[in-house]
N, C-alpha and C positions, 0 to 999 in steps of 0.2 A: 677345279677340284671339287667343291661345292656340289655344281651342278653333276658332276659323275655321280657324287655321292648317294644325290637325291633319286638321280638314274637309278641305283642298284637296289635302295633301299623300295623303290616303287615298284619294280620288277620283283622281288621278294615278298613282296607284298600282294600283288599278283598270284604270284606263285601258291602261297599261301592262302588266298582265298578258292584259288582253284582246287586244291585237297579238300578245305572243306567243302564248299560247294558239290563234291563229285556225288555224294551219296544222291541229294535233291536232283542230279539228271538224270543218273540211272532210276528215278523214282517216276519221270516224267515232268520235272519244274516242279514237284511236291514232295513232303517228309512222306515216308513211307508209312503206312500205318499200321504196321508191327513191327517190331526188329525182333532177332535172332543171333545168339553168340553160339559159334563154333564148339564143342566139344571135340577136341580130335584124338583126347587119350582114352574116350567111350567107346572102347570096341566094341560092347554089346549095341553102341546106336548104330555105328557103323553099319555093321552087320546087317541089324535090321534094315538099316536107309538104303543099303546094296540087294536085297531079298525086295524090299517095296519098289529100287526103280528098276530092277532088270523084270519087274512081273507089269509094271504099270506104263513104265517110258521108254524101256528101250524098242518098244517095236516102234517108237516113230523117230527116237533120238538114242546118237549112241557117243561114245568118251573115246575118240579114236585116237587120244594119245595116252589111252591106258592098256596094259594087257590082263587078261583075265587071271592069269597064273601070278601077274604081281598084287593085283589087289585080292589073292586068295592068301598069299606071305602075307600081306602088311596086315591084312586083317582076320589071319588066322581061321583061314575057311579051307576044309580040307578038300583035298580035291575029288573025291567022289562026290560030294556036295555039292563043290561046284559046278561040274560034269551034269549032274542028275538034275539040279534043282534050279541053275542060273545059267546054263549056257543054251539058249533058245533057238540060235538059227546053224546048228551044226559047224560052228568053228573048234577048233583048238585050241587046250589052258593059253595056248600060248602065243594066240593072236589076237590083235585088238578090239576091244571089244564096240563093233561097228552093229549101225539096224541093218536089218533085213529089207528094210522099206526100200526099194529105190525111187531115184530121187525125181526123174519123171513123171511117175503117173502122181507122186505125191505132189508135185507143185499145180497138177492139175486138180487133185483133189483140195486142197488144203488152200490154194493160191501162190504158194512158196515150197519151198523143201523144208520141213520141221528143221531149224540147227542143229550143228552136234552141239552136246552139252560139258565138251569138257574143261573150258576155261571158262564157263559164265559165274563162276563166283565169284572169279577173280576181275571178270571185266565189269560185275552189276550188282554185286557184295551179295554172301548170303542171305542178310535184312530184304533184299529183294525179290530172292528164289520165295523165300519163307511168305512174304505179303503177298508175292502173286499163288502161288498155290493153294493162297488159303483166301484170295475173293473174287473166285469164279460164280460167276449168279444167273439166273435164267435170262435170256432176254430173246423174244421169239423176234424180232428185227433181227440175228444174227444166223449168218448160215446154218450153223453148228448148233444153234437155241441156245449159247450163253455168251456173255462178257464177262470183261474182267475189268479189275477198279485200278491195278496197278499198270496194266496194257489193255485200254482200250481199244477196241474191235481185234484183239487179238482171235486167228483165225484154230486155235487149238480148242479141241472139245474138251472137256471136265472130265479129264480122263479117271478121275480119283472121285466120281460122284458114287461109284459103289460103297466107298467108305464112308464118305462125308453126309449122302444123300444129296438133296436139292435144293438150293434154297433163292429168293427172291430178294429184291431191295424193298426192303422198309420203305412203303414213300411217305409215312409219315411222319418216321422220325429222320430217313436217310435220302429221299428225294433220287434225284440223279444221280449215276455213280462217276459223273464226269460234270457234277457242277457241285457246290458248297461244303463246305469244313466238313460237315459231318458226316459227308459220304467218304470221307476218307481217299479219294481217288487223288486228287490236287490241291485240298485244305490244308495244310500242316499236320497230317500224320493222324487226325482222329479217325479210331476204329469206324468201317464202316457198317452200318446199321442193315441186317437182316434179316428176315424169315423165312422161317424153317417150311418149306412143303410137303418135301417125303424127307425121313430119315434113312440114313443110310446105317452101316453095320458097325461104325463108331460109333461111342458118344463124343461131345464137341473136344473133350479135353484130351480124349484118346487117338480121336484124328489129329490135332494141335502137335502132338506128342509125335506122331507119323510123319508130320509132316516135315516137323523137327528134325527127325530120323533123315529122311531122304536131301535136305539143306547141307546137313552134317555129312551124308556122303558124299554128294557133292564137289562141296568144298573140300576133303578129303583128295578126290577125283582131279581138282584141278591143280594142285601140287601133292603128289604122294609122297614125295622125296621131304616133305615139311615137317610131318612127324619124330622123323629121323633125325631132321637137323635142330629139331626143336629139342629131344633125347640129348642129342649130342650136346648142345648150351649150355645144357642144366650141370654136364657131366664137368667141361672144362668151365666152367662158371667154381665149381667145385673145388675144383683143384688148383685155380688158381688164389682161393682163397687158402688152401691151407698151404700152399707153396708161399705167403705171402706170410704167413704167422707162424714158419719155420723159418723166414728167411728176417725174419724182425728177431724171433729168437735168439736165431743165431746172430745176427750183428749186435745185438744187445749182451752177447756173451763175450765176442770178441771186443767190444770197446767198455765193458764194464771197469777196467783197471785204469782207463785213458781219464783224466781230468783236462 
C-alpha cells in the first residue's frame, strides 16, 4: 500500500514539474527574456494586432482554423474594412484565413514552409511569440542577414525591421546571442543587450507596444471561442452568487421560528 502510495505521489510530482518546466522548453532549455500577459477584453489591441499581422505575416503564415468573417464578429471589424483593408489574397469574409505563399517554392526558399500560426500561443505561450519578435538581430552568417535569441538560426527574415529598424548584439555588454546570461538567449531570462544601427519608424516603446498588439492577436486567434467563455464565467460566477444569498435568505426565514 506504502509503495503504491509513494508510486502516485512521485508520478504527481512528475506531472507537476512538467507544467512548470513547460514555459523553459518552448524557451529552448532557458527563461525567456520578456514575458507578456494576454489582454483579450482589449479590442482596440486586438484590432490593432489583426491590422499588424495580416499586413506584416500573413503573406508567409496564415490561422487556418480561423475565418475572416468570425474574427471581424468577435472583434468588431466591419466588413467593408475587412474586405478593403485585410483580406489580401482574394478570399471570402467567410473563408479561412490561409497565405497565399504556397508551400513548395517556399520550402525552397526559406528551407521549410513558414507554419501556420494558429495554435502557436497555445503550443509556445504568448511570453514566447512576444520574446521572439522582439530579438531578431543582424547576423551576416545567416541566409536571411539575421538571428534570433529565442530561435536560433531560425530561417524567417525580420519581417517587422521597417518598424523596429535594425539592430546588432552588443558584444560588449551582450556577447553571443547563444552563449551567457546576458544575452538573454539561454541565461535565465536576462534581457538581451543591443544596438541600435538604423532606426526604424517606431520608437522602442511603440514598437514593444506593436508587438504586444500582434501576441495579443494571436493568442486571441488560437481560441476565439475563449473570450466568450471567459464572458460567460463572469456572468454564471454572478448568479450563482446571488442565487446563493437568496437561498441563505430564504432558509433563514424559513427556520427563523425553529429552536
Amino acid at each position: 500500500m506504502r509503495t503504491d502510495m509513494k508510486s502516485m505521489i512521485s508520478r504527481i510530482a512528475a506531472v507537476v514539474a512538467l507544467l512548470v518546466s513547460a514555459p523553459l522548453f518552448a524557451a529552448g532549455g532557458g527563461a525567456l527574456p520578456y514575458s507578456y500577459t494576454p489582454e483579450l477584453g482589449n479590442e482596440a489591441s486586438l484590432q490593432r494586432g489583426a491590422k499588424l499581422f495580416m499586413n506584416y505575416c500573413s503573406g508567409c503564415h496564415g490561422l487556418q482554423y480561423l475565418r475572416y468573417n468570425r474574427m471581424a464578429e468577435d472583434l468588431e471589424i466591419p466588413e467593408d474594412l475587412l474586405t478593403d483593408n485585410l483580406i489580401f489574397t482574394g478570399a471570402k469574409p467567410g473563408e479561412h484565413i490561409n497565405t497565399a505563399m504556397p508551400s513548395e517554392p517556399a520550402s525552397v526558399w526559406f528551407g521549410q514552409a513558414p507554419p501556420d500560426l494558429s495554435l502557436t500561443a497555445r503550443s509556445r505561450g504568448p511570453s514566447w511569440i512576444y520574446s521572439y519578435l522582439l530579438t531578431f538581430y543582424l547576423d551576416e552568417s545567416r541566409p536571411m542577414g539575421v538571428n534570433n535569441v529565442v530561435l536560433p538560426g531560425a530561417s524567417m527574415p525580420n519581417v517587422l525591421a521597417e518598424l523596429e529598424g535594425w539592430k546588432a548584439m552588443d558584444e560588449h555588454h551582450g556577447g553571443d546571442a547563444s552563449h551567457g546570461e546576458s544575452s538573454g538567449g539561454h541565461g535565465g531570462g536576462h534581457e538581451p543587450a543591443f544596438v541600435e544601427v538604423e532606426p526604424g519608424t517606431l520608437e522602442q516603446a511603440e514598437f514593444r507596444a506593436a508587438v504586444g498588439d500582434i501576441t495579443n492577436f494571436l493568442t486571441y486567434a488560437a481560441e476565439p471561442g475563449k473570450r466568450d467563455r471567459q464572458a460567460l464565467g463572469f456572468k454564471v460566477i454572478a448568479y450563482l452568487i446571488v442565487l446563493f444569498i437568496l437561498s441563505w435568505l430564504l432558509k433563514r426565514e424559513f427556520w427563523k421560528d425553529v429552536h
